[in-house]
C-alpha positions in Angstrom: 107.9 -45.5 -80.0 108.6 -49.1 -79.2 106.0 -52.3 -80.2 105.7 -52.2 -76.1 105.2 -48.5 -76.0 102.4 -48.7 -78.9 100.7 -51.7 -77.2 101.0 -50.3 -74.1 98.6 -47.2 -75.0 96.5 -49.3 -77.3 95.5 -51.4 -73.9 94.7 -48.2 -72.3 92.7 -47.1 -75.0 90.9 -50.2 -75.4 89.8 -49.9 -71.4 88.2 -47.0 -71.8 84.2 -46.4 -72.5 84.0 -45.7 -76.5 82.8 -41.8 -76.0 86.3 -41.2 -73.8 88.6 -42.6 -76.0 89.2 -39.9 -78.8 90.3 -37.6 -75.9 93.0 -40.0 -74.5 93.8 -40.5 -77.7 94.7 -37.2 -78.5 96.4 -36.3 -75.1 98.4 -39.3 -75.3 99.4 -38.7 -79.1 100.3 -35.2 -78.3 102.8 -36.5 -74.8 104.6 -39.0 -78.0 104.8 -36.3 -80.0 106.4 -34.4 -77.4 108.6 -37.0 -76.5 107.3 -38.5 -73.4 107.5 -42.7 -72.7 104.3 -44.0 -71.6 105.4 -46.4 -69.0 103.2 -48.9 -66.8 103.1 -48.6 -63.3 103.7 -51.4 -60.8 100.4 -50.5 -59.2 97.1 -52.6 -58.9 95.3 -50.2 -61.4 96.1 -49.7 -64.9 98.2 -46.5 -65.0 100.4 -45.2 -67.1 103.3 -42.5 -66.7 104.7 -39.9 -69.0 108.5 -39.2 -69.0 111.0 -37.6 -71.0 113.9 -39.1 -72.1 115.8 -35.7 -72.0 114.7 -34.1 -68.9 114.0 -37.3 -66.8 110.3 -35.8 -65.9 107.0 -37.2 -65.1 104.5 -34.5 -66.6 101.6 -36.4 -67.0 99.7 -40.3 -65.3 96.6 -41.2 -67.3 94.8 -44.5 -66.7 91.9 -46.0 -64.6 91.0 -46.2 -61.3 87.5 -46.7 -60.4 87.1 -44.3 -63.5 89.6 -43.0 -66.4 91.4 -39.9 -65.0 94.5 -37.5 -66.8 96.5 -35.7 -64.5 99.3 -33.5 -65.1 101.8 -31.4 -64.1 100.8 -27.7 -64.8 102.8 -25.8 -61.9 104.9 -23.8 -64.7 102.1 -22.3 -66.1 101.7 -18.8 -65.9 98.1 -18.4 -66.2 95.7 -21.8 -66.4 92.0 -21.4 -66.8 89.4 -21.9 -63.4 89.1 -25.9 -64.0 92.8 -26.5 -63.2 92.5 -24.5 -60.3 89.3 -26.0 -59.2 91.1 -29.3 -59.4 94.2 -28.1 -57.6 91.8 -27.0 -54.7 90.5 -30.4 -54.6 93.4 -32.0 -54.7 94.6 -29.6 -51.7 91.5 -30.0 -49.7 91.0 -33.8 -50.8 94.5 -34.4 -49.4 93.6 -32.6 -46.2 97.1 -30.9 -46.9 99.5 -33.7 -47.6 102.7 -32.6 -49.6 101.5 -28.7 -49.0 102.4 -26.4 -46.3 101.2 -22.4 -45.7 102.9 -19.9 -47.5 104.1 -16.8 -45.6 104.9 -14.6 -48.6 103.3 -13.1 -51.5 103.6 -15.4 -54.4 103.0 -13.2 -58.2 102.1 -16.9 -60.3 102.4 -20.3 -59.5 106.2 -20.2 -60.0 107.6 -17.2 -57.8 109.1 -19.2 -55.0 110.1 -22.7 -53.9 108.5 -25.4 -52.6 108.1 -25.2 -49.3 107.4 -28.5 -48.8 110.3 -30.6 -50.4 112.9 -27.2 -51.3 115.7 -28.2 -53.7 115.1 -32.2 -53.3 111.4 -31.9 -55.2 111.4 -33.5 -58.8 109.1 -30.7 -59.6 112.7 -28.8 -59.1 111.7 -27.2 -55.9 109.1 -25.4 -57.2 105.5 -26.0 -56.6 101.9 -24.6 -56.9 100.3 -21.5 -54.4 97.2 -21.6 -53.8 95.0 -19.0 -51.9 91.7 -20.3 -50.2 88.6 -18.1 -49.5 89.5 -17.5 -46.2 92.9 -16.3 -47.4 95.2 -18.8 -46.0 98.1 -19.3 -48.8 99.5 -22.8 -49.7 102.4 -24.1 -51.5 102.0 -27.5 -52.8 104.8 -29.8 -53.9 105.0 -30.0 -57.4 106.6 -33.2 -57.9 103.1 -35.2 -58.0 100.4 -34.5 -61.4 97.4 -33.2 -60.5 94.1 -34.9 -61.7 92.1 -33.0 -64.1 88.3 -33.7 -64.0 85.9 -34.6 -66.7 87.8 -33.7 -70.0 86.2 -33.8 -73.1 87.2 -32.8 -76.6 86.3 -29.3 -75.9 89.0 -29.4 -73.6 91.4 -30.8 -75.7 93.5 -27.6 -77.5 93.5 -25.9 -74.1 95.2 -28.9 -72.3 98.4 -29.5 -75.2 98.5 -25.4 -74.4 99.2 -26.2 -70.6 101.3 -29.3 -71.7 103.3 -27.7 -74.1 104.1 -24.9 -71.2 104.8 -27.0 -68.9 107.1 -29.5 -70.9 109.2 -26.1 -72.2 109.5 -25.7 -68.4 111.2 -28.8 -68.1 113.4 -28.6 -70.9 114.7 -25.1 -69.7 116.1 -26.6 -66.2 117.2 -30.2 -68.0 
């Protein structure tokens, strides 16, 4: 990593309340180790984005809003645990359905088909997240864009790397 790069997370780091900071530190030491660039966002807020070198993807935005946040990209996964899917469903209902559209088929994981919103032009490359609601209405959301995980702490820690490493493996298969 760059002076830049180093300083860049050190900022972030330093922005954050003192009990928040060993898990940032840890996500974002594992995204270097992985081989992501933190890069600062032209945005109001202090937010930085994850991308690899080799595969050109975004797989992860942490910074601060009104309040620290991590959100990733987890579509790839073949299995996550209830709090990623409690946050996709927020992000779908929070959204009131921006970049998702229904789903008319069966989906088996996350992965089975493509995005129906975006197809073949999606950065996520056309693939996206299904969800089903209670009702049983079906979903696809694009999954070009990370989705924010809530209130991570260092229990959390080990099972997040586990859904970044299988997400990042993702990306390296279709670089």
């Amino acid at each position: 990593m760059t002076p830049k790069q180093t300083a860049l997370i050190a900022e972030l780091i330093s922005l954050l309340p003192e009990r928040e900071r060993p898990v940032y530190q840890a996500i974002t030491g594992y995204l270097v180790e992985l081989g992501y660039i933190p890069r600062k966002q032209k945005v109001s807020d202090f937010i930085l984005s994850f991308k690899h070198n080799a595969n050109g993807k975004v797989i992860a935005k942490i910074g601060i809003r009104k309040q620290a946040f991590i959100s990733i990209r987890f579509f790839a996964c073949k299995s996550v645990s209830q709090k990623y899917m409690d946050a996709l469903h927020h992000e779908l209902v929070s959204r009131n359905g921006q970049y998702s559209s229904p789903l008319n088929v069966n989906p088996i994981n996350m992965i089975t088909n493509r995005c129906n919103y975006c197809g073949d032009i999606c950065s996520g490359g056309g693939l996206g997240y299904y969800y089903k609601f209670a009702d049983g209405q079906k979903v696809a959301r694009c999954g070009a864009y990370p989705i924010i995980i809530p209130d991570i702490t260092e229990a959390d820690i080990d099972e997040m790397k586990k859904v970044i490493l299988e997400q990042h493996d993702y990306f390296l298969s279709i670089a």
